[in-house]
C-alpha positions as CSV (number, residue, x, y, z in Angstrom):
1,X,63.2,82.7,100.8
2,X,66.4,80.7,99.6
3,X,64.9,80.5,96.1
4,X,64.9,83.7,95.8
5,X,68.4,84.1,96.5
6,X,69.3,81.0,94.1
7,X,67.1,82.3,91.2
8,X,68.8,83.2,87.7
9,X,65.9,85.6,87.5
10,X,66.7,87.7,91.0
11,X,70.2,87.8,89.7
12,X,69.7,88.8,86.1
13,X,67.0,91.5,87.3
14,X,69.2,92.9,89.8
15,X,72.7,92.8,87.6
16,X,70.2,94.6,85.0
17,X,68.7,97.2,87.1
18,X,72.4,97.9,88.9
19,X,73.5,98.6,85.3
20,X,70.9,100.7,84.5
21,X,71.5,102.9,87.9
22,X,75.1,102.8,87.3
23,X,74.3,104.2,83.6
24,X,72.1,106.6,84.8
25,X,74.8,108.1,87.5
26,X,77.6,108.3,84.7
27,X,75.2,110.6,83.0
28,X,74.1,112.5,86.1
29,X,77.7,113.4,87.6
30,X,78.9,115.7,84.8
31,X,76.0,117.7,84.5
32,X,76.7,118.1,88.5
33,X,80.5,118.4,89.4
34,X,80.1,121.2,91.9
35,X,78.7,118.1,93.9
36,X,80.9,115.3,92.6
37,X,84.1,116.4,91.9
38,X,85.7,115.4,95.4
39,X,83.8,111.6,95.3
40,X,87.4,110.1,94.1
41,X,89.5,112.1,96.8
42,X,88.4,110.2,100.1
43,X,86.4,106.9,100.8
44,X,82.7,106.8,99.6
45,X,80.8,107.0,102.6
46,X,82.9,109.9,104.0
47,X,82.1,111.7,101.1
48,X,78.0,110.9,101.7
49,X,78.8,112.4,105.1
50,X,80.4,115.5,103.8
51,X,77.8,116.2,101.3
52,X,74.8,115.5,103.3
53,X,73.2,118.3,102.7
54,X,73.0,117.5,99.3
55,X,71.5,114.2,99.6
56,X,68.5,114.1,97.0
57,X,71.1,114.8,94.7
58,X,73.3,110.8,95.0
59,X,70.4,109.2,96.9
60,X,71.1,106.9,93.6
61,X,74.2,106.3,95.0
62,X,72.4,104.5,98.1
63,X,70.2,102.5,95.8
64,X,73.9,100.9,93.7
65,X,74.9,100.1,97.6
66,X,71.7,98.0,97.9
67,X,71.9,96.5,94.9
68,X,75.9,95.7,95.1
69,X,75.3,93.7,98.5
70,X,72.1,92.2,97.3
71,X,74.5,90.8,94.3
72,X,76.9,89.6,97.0
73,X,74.5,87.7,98.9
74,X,73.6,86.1,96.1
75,X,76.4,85.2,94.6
76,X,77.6,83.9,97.7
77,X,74.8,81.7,98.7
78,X,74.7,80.6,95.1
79,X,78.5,79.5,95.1
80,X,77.5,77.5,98.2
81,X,74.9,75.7,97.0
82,X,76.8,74.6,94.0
83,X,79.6,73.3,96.0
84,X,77.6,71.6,98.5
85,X,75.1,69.8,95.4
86,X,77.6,69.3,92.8
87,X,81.1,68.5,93.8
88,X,82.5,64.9,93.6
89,X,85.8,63.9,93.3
90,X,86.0,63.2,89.7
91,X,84.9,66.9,88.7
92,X,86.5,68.8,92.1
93,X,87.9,71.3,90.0
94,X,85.9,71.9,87.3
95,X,83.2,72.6,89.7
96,X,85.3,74.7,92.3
97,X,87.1,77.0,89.3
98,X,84.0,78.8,88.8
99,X,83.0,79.4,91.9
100,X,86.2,80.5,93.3
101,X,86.0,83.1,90.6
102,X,82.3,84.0,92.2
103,X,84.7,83.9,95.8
104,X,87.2,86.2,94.3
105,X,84.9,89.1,93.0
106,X,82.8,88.6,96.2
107,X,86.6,89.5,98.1
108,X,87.3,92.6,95.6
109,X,83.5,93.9,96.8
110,X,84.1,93.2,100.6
111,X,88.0,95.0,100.4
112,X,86.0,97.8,98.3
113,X,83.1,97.9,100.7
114,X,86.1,97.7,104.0
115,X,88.0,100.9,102.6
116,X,84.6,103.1,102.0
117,X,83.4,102.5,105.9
118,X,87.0,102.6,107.5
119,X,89.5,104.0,104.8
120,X,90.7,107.6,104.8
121,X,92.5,110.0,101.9
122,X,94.1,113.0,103.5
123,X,96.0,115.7,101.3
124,X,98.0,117.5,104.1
125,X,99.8,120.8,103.1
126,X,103.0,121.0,105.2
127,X,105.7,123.8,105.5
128,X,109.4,123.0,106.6
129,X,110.1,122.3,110.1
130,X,106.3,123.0,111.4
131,X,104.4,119.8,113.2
132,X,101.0,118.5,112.2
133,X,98.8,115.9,113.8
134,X,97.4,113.8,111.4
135,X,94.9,111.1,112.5
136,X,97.0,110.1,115.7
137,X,100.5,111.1,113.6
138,X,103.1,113.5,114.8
139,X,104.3,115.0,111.2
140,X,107.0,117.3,110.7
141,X,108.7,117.8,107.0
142,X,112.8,118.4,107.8
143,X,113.9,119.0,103.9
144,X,112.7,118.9,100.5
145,X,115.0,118.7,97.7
146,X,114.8,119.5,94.1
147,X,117.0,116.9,91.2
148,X,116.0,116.9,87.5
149,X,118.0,113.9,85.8
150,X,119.7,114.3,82.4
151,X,117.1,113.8,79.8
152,X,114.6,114.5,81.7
153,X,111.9,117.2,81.3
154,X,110.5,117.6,84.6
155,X,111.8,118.0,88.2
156,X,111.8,115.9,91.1
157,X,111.1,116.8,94.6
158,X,112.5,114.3,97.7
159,X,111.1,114.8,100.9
160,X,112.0,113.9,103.9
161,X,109.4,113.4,106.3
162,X,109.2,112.5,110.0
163,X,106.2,110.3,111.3
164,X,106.3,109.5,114.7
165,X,110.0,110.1,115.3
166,X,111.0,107.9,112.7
167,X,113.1,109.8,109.3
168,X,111.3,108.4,105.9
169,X,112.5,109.7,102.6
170,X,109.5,110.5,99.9
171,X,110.0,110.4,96.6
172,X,107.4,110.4,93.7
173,X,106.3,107.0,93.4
174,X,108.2,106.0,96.7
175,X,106.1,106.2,99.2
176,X,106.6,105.5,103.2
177,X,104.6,103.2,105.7
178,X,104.0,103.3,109.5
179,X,101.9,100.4,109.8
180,X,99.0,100.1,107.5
181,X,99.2,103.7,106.9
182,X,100.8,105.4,103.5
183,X,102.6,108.8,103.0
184,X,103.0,109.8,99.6
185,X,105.1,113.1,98.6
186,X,102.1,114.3,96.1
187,X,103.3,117.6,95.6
188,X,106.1,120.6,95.9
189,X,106.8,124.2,95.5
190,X,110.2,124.7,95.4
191,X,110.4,128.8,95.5
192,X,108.1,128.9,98.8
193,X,109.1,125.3,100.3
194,X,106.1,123.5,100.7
195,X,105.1,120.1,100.1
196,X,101.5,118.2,100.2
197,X,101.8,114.8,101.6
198,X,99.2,112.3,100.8
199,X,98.0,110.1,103.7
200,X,96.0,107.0,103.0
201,X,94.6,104.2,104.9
202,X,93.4,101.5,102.9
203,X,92.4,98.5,104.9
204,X,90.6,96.8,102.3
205,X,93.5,96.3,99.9
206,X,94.6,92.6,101.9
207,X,90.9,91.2,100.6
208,X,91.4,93.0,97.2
209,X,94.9,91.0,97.0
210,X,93.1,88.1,98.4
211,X,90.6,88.2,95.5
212,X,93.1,88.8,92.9
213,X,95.0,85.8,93.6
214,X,92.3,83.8,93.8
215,X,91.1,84.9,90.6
216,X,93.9,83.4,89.1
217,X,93.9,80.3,90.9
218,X,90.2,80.0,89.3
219,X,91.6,81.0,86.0
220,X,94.2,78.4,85.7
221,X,91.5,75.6,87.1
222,X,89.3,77.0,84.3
223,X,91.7,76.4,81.7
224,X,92.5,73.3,82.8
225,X,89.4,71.5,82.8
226,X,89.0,73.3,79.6
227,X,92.0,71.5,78.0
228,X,91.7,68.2,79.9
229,X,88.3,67.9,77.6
230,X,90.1,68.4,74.3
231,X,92.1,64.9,75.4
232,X,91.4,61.8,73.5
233,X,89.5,59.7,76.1
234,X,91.7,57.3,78.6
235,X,94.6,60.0,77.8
């Protein structure tokens, strides 16, 4: 069973056919955006709950999940077994590099695969001085303010939002935290004094950060085992 897991071939058949799904989807989705055209507004698998109904229609969808965690498992147990066969001191990086690389997609997937089963997106239209609950947040919008800067073309909207008792000021680009939680000022109307505020819980974003740095780490090992080789020997 661990051959199969360690074998070029299970990779390269898998990476193949998960290309070929993922090809086959990009064609798919335009020729069906009554169905598809919220799939980048909330978390993957709360969209596959929303759209149930129209199941036959992404069931390929299911299939990329398979094949993305079948990739992961591999990866991973492949990255293991090279560390644990191959490393010795004298080539501790130039083994490692690469499969921290392997570690740090394998950490992008898992923050990825974190957000889709716990994550939320939530556009919330508000009105001045009216409450909401929001996923366990007492919301209440006290002012919104209207500025266009010299020079510029468009206007601005500030908002100033109350979560929980606490006064947070919105501005484009500025959003606000309570805990892991973001508010983001998306939108305004300025003649009926409205706002949509953005709410988004992203818990997968610490392992996405994880992966990136690591991907560097990996990066600069890489290059330097590359360039330790171009040295005359005994340098």
């Amino acid at each position: 069973m661990l051959k199969f897991f360690l074998s070029i071939k299970t990779y390269l058949w898998v990476t193949g056919i998960s290309i070929a799904v993922f090809l086959a989807g990009s064609l798919y989705i335009p020729q069906n955006l009554a169905v598809f055209s919220g799939i980048n507004d909330i978390p993957l698998l709360s969209w596959l709950t929303e759209n149930a109904g129209d199941k036959e229609k992404f069931f390929w969808i299911y299939l990329l999940i398979g094949l993305m965690a079948l990739l992961w498992i591999c990866t991973l147990i492949c990255s293991l077994d090279a560390v644990i066969k191959r490393v010795r001191r004298g080539n501790l990086i130039r083994v490692l590099s690469p499969q921290i690389l392997h570690l740090a997609v394998l950490f992008v997937i898992l923050g990825h695969g974190i957000s889709a089963v716990s994550g939320y997106k939530l556009d919330v239209p508000m009105d001045l001085n009216i409450p909401q609950q929001v996923k366990g947040f007492s919301m209440t919008v006290h002012d919104i303010q209207f500025r266009k800067d010299p020079g510029e073309s468009s206007t601005r909207w500030i908002v100033n939002l109350e979560v929980n008792g606490t006064r947070h000021v919105l501005e484009v680009g500025k959003p606000a935290f309570s805990g892991d939680v973001g508010f983001f000022a998306k939108s305004a109307q300025k003649r009926k004094m409205k706002t949509i505020i953005g709410v988004i819980y992203d818990p997968g974003v610490i392992w996405e950060i994880i992966g990136a740095v690591l991907y560097g780490i990996s990066a600069a090992g890489v290059f330097y085992s590359r360039f330790r080789d171009t040295l005359p020997s005994g340098a």
